[in-house]
C-alpha positions in Angstrom: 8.8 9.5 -3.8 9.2 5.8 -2.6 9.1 4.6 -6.0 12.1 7.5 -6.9 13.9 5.7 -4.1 13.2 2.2 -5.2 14.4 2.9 -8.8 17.9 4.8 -7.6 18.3 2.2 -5.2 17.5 -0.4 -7.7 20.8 0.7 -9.6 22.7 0.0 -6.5 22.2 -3.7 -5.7 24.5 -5.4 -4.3 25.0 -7.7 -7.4 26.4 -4.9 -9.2 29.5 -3.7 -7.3 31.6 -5.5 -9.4 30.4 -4.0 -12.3 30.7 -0.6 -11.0 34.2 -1.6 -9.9 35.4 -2.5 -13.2 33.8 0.4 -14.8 35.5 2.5 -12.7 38.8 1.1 -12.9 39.0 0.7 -16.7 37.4 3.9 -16.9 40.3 5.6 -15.0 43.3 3.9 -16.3 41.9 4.2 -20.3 41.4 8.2 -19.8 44.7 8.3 -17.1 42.4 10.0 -14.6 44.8 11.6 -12.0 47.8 10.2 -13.5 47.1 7.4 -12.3 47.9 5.5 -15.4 51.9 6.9 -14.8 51.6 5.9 -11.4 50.4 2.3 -12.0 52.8 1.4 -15.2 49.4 0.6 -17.2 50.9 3.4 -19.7 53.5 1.3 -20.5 51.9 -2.4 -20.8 51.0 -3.7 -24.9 48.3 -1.5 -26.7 46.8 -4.7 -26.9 46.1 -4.8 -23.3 45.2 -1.4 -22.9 42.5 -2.6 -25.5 40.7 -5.1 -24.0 40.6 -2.8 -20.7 39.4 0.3 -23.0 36.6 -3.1 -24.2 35.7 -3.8 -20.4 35.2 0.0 -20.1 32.8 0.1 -23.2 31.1 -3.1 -22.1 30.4 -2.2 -18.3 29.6 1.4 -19.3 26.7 0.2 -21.8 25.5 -2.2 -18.7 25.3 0.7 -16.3 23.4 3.0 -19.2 20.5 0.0 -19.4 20.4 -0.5 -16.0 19.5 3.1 -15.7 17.4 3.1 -18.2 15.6 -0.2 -16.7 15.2 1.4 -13.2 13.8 4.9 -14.9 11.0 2.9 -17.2 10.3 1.0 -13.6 9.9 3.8 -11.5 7.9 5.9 -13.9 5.8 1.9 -14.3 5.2 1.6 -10.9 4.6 5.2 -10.4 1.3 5.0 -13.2 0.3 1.6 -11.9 0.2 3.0 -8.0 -1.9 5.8 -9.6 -4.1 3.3 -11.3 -4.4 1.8 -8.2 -5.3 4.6 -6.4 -8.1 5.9 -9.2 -9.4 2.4 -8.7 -9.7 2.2 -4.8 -11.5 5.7 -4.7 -14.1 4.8 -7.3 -14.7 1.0 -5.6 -14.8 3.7 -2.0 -17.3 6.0 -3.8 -19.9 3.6 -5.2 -19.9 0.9 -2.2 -21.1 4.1 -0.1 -24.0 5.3 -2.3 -24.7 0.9 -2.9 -24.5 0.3 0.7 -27.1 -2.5 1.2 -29.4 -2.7 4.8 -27.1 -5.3 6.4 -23.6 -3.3 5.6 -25.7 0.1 6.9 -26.2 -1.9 9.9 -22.5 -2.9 10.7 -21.5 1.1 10.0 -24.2 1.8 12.5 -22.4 0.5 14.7 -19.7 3.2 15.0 -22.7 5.8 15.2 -24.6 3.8 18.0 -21.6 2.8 20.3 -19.8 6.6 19.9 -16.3 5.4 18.6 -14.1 5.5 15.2 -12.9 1.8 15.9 -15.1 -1.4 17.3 -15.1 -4.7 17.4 -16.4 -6.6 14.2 -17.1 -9.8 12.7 -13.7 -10.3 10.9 -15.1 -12.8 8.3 -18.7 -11.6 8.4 -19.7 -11.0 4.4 -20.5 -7.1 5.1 -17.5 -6.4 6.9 -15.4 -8.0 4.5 -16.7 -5.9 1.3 -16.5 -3.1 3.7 -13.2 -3.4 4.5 -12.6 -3.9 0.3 -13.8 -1.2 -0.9 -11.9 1.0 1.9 -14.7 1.8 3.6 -13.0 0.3 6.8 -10.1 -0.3 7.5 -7.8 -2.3 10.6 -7.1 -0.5 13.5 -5.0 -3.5 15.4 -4.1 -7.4 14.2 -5.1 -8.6 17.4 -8.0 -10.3 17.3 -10.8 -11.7 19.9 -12.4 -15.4 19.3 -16.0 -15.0 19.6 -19.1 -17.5 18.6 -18.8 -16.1 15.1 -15.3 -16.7 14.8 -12.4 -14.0 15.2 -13.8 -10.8 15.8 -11.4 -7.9 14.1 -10.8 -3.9 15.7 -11.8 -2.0 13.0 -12.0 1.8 12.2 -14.3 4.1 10.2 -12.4 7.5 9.1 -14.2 10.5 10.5 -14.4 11.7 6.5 -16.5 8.5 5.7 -18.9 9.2 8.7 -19.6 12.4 7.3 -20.0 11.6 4.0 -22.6 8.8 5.4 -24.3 11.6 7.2 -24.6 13.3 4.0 -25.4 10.8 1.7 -27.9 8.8 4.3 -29.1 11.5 6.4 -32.3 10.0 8.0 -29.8 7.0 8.9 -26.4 8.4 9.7 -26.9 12.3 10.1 -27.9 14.3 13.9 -31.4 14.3 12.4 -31.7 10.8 11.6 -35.1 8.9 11.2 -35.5 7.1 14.6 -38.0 4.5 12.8 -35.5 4.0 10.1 -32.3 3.5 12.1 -35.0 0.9 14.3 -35.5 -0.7 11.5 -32.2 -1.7 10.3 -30.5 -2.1 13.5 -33.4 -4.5 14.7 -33.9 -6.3 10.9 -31.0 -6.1 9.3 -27.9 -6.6 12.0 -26.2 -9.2 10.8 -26.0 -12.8 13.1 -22.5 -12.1 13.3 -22.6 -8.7 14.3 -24.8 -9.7 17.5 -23.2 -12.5 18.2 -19.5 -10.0 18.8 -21.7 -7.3 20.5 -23.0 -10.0 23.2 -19.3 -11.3 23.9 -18.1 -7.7 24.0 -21.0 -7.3 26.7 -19.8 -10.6 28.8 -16.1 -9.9 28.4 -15.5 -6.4 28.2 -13.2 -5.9 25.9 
C-alpha cells in the first residue's frame, strides 16, 4: 500500500505542475471544453496558432502517459524488491535460530533469566550484532547507557521468537529446561561484554 502511494504521488511532484498546467490548458482550448474557446477568442486566432497549442497538447499529454507508466513499473519494482526483501530476512531469521552458537544462546538467555522482552545489551558486542541482523532482536529505545564495554543498547526479543527457542532448544529455553545445560552456557559461554553491562546494570540501576 505505501508503495501504491509513493508511485501516485510520484506522478504529482511538484516539478510537474507546469506540465499539468499546460496540458490542461491546451487540452481545453484545442477540444473548446465548456466553450471556453468562444469565451477566450482562441477560436478566432491563425490555425497556425491553434497548431502549435494542439502540438503542446500532444507533447505534454505523451509526458504525463510515461510518467504514469514510469511510476506503475516503480511501484510494482519496489513492490517485488520489498518482497524479496522480506523472503530474505525470514530465511536469514529461520536459520540463525536453528545455527545459534553457545555465546549468542547465552545473550538470548538473558531475556529468559532476567523475566523481560527487552534488556540491556552490549550494543557492539559480535553476538548481539548478528542477532540483531538476522532479526532475531530488535531496538526497543535509541537511548543508550555507556558501560565498560562501550554503549550498551535496550533491546527486545518478540514473544514468537521465545517460543520458537523453547521449541527448538527445549533443554535451554523451554519450562523444562536442562539446569546443567543452561549452567553451562550461562557460566562458559556469556560473553565479556554481556557481564560486563549486567554488573553496571547492578551498580546503576538502570
Amino acid at each position: 500500500m505505501e508503495n501504491l502511494i509513493s508511485a501516485l504521488l510520484d506522478i504529482f511532484r511538484k516539478h510537474n505542475i507546469l506540465l499539468y498546467g499546460v496540458l490542461i490548458v491546451s487540452g481545453v482550448l484545442t477540444y473548446n471544453i465548456w466553450g471556453l474557446s468562444d469565451i477566450t477568442g482562441f477560436i478566432k486566432i491563425e490555425d497556425k496558432y491553434k497548431n502549435y497549442v494542439a502540438l503542446a497538447f500532444l507533447f505534454s499529454a505523451a509526458i504525463v502517459f510515461l510518467l504514469i507508466l514510469k511510476s506503475i513499473f516503480l511501484f510494482f519494482k519496489n513492490h517485488v524488491v520489498d518482497r524479496s526483501n522480506k523472503i530474505d530476512a525470514e530465511a536469514a531469521y529461520k536459520e540463525k535460530l536453528v545455527n545459534l552458537t553457545k555465546k549468542e544462546q547465552a545473550v538470548l538467555l538473558q531475556f529468559f533469566i532476567q523475566q523481560s522482552e527487552t534488556i540491556w545489551l552490549p550494543w557492539r558486542g559480535q553476538e548481539v550484532v548478528e542477532l540483531v541482523n538476522a532479526g532475531v532482536l530488535n531496538l526497543a529505545s535509541t537511548s543508550l547507557q555507556m558501560t565498560r564495554a562501550g554503549e550498551a543498547a535496550l533491546l527486545k526479543i518478540q514473544k514468537s521468537t521465545m517460543h520458537e527457542l523453547a521449541s527448538i532448544y527445549s533443554d535451554t529455553f523451554s519450562s523444562k529446561y536442562d539446569s546443567k545445560v543452561v549452567q553451562d552456557i550461562v557460566q562458559n559461554h556469556t560473553p565479556e561484554s554481556v557481564k560486563a553491562v549486567l554488573e553496571s546494570r547492578r551498580v546503576f540501576g538502570y
